[in-house]
C-alpha positions in Angstrom: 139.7 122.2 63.2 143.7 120.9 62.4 143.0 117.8 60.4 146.6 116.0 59.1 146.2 114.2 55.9 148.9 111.3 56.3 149.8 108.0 56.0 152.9 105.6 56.2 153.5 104.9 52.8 154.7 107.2 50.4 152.5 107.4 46.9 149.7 106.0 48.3 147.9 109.8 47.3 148.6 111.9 50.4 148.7 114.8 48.3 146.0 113.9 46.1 143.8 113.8 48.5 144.4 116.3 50.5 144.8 118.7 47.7 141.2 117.5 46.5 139.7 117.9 50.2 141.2 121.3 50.6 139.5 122.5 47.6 136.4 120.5 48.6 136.3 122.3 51.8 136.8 125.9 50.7 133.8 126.0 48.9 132.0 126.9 52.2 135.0 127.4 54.7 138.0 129.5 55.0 140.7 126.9 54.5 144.1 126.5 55.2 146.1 123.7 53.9 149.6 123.4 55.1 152.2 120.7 53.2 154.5 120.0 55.3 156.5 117.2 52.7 159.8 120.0 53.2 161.5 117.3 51.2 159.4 117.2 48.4 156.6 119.8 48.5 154.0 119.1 45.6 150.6 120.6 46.7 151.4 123.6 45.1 151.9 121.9 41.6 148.4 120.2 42.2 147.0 123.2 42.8 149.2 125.3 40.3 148.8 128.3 43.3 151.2 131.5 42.7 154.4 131.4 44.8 155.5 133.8 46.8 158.3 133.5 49.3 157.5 134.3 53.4 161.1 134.0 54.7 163.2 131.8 54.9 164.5 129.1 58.0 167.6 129.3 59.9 169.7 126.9 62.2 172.7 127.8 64.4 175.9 126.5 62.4 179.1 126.9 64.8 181.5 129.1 63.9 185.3 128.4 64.7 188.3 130.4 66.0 191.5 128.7 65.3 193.5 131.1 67.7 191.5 129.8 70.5 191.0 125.7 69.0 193.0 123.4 71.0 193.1 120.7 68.7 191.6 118.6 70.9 188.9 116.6 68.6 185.9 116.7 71.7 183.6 118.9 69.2 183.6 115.6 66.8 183.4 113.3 69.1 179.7 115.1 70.4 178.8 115.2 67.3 176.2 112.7 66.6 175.6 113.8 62.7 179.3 113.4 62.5 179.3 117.0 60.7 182.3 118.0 62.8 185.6 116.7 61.0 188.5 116.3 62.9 191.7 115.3 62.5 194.8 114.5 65.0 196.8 118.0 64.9 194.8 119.4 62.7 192.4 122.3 63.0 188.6 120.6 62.7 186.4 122.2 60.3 182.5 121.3 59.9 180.1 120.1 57.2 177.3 123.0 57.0 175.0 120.9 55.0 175.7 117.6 57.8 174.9 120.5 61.0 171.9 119.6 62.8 171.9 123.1 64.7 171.9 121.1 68.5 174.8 123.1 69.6 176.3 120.0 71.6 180.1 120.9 70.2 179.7 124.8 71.2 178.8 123.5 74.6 181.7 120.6 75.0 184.4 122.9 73.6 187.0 123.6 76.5 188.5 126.4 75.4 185.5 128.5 73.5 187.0 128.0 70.4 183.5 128.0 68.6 180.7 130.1 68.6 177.4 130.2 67.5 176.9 131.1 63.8 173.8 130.9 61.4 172.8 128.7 58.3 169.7 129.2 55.8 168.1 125.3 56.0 164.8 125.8 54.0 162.6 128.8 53.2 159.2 129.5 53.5 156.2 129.8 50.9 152.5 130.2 50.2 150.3 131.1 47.4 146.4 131.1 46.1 145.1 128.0 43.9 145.0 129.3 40.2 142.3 127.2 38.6 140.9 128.6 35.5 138.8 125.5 34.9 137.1 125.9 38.4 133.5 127.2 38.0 133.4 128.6 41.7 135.4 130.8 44.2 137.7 128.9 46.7 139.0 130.6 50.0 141.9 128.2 49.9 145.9 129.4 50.9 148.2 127.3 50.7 151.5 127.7 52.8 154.8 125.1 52.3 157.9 124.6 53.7 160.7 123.4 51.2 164.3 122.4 52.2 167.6 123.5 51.2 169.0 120.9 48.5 171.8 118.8 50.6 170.7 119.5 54.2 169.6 116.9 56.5 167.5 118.7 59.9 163.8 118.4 58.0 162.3 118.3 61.5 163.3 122.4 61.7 161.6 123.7 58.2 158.3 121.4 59.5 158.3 123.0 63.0 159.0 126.5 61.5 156.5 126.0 58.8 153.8 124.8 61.6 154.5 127.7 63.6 154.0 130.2 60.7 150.8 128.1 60.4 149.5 128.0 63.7 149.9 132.0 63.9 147.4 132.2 60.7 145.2 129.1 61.8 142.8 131.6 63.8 141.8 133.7 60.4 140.9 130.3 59.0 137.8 127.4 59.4 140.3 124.6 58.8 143.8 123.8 58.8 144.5 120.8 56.5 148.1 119.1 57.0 149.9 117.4 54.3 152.4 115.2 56.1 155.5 112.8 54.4 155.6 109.5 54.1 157.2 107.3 57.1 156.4 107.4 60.6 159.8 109.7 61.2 160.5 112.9 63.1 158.7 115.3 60.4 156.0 113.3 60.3 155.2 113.3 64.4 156.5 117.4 64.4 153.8 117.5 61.4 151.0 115.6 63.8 151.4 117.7 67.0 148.6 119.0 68.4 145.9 117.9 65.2 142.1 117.4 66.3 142.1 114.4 63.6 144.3 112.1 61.1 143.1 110.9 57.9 145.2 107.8 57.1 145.2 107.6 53.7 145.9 103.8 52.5 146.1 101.6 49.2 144.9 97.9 49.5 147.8 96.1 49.1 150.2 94.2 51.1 152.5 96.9 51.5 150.0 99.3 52.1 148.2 96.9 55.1 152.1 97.0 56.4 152.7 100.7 56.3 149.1 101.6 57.5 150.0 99.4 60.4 153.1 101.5 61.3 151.1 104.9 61.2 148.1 103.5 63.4 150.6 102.6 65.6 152.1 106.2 66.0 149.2 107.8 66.2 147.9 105.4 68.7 151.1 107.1 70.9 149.9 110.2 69.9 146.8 109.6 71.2 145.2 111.7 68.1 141.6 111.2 66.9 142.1 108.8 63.5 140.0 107.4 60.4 141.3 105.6 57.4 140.8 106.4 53.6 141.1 103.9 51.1 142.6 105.1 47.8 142.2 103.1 44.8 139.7 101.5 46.3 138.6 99.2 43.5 142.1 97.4 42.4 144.3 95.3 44.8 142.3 93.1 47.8 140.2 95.7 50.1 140.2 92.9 52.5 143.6 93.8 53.9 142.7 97.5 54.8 139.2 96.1 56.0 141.2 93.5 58.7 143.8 96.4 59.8 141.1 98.5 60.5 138.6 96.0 62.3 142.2 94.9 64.3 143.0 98.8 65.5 139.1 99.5 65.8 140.0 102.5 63.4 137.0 103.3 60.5 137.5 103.6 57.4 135.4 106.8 56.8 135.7 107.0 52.9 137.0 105.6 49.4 137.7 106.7 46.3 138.3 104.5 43.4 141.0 104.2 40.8 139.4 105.9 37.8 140.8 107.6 34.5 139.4 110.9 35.2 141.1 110.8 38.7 144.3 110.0 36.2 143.6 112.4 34.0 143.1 115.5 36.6 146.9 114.4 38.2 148.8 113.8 35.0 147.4 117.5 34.6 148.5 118.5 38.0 144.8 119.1 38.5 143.4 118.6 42.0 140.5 116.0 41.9 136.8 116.8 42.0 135.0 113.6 43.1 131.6 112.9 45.1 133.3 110.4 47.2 135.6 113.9 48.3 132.4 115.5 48.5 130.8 113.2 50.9 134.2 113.1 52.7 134.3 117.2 53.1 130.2 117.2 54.1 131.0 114.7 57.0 134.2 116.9 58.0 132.2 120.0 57.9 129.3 118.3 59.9 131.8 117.0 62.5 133.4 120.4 62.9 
């Protein structure tokens, strides 16, 4: 079963939660949890897992050959990232870290002046949860994607990072899928092809407002979808209760705002609740 763990906005306690299930879960099943934040991985602090490094993520970066360059500017004006710089008489030259890898100004160029060349984007990563406090044995891996500092192309570490995962999924129970924030292109490569979303909210008004946005998008999706409230107990429940009865979406759990919950992430703990419990019994029932 491929369950994503998302929601539209960011710190509502993706991560938490997911992290929490994950271990939950792998009391009983072989688990897989993926996070695919590439911008800002964090599962693996939660979890404090080793780190070791699969491989690492490449898109095509043109190459130029100023012999053959006409000086003609077309490669920048295909360029949609605006990576390609060009100037009038001048050779153009192109911003690595801008490169999207779609090839468009290899395939406009008139005179073959570029060719297609290679750029490391991302990398890579899993490791095993390192708990000493836990009192039992977890089959839990967890496998990341992380970005290269200054590059802008997320949607190709997700995609690469999926399909490393997809080619493991069938030695595990569960795949769990720690998606970013938004309702952007990471997020939907993130979503493809999942059995189930947990939307993970917070009951406040911008919460109600991005929860909105990610029902929407998986309405499009057409993907199977409940809602989790987190911190439950503070703000006005009421707004996640309407946006729920609105989409006819459930809200299948909720876990309150407590200082142990505090405690565990200020220690970059992953949280043991029963309301988690529940959540992972009803999970394992349903799969």
């Amino acid at each position: 079963m491929k369950i994503a763990i998302t929601g539209g906005k960011g710190g509502t306690g993706k991560s938490t939660i997911a992290t929490a299930l994950a271990l939950e879960l792998s009391t009983d099943n072989k688990v897989l949890l993926v996070d695919a934040d590439v911008e800002c991985p964090d599962d693996h602090i939660i979890l404090s897992t080793t780190r070791e490094k699969v491989g690492d993520v490449h898109a095509i970066l043109p190459s130029f050959d100023q012999e053959k360059c006409l000086k003609c500017g077309r490669c920048a004006e295909v360029c949609k990232e605006n990576a390609v710089v060009f100037i009038k008489d001048k050779y153009p030259f192109i911003v690595s870290k801008q490169c999207n890898g779609c090839g468009a100004c290899i395939l406009t160029c008139p005179s073959g002046a570029l060719t297609e060349g290679q750029q490391v984007i991302g990398a890579i990563y899993h490791g095993k949860c390192q708990q000493p406090y836990l009192k039992q044995e977890h089959d839990l891996l967890l496998l990341w994607g992380e970005m290269e500092v200054g590059c802008e192309n997320t949607s190709l570490v997700v995609n690469a990072t999926r399909e490393y995962a997809e080619n493991k999924a069938s030695d595990y129970d569960c795949m769990l899928i720690d998606t970013a924030a938004g309702t952007h292109c990471n997020v939907i490569s993130a979503m493809v092809d999942v059995d189930l979303a947990l939307a993970v909210a917070e009951p406040t008004p911008l919460g109600r407002h991005d929860l909105e946005l990610i029902l929407q998008l998986l309405k499009i999706m057409e993907v199977s979808t409940k809602i989790i409230v987190n911190r439950s107990d503070i703000g006005d429940l009421k707004l996640i209760e309407q946006v729920s009865q609105e989409n006819d979406v459930p809200i299948i759990q909720k876990v309150p705002y407590e200082r142990d919950i505090l405690k565990k992430h200020s220690r970059g703990q992953p949280v043991i609740h029963k309301n988690i419990e529940e959540l992972a019994y009803a999970l394992s029932e349903k799969s």
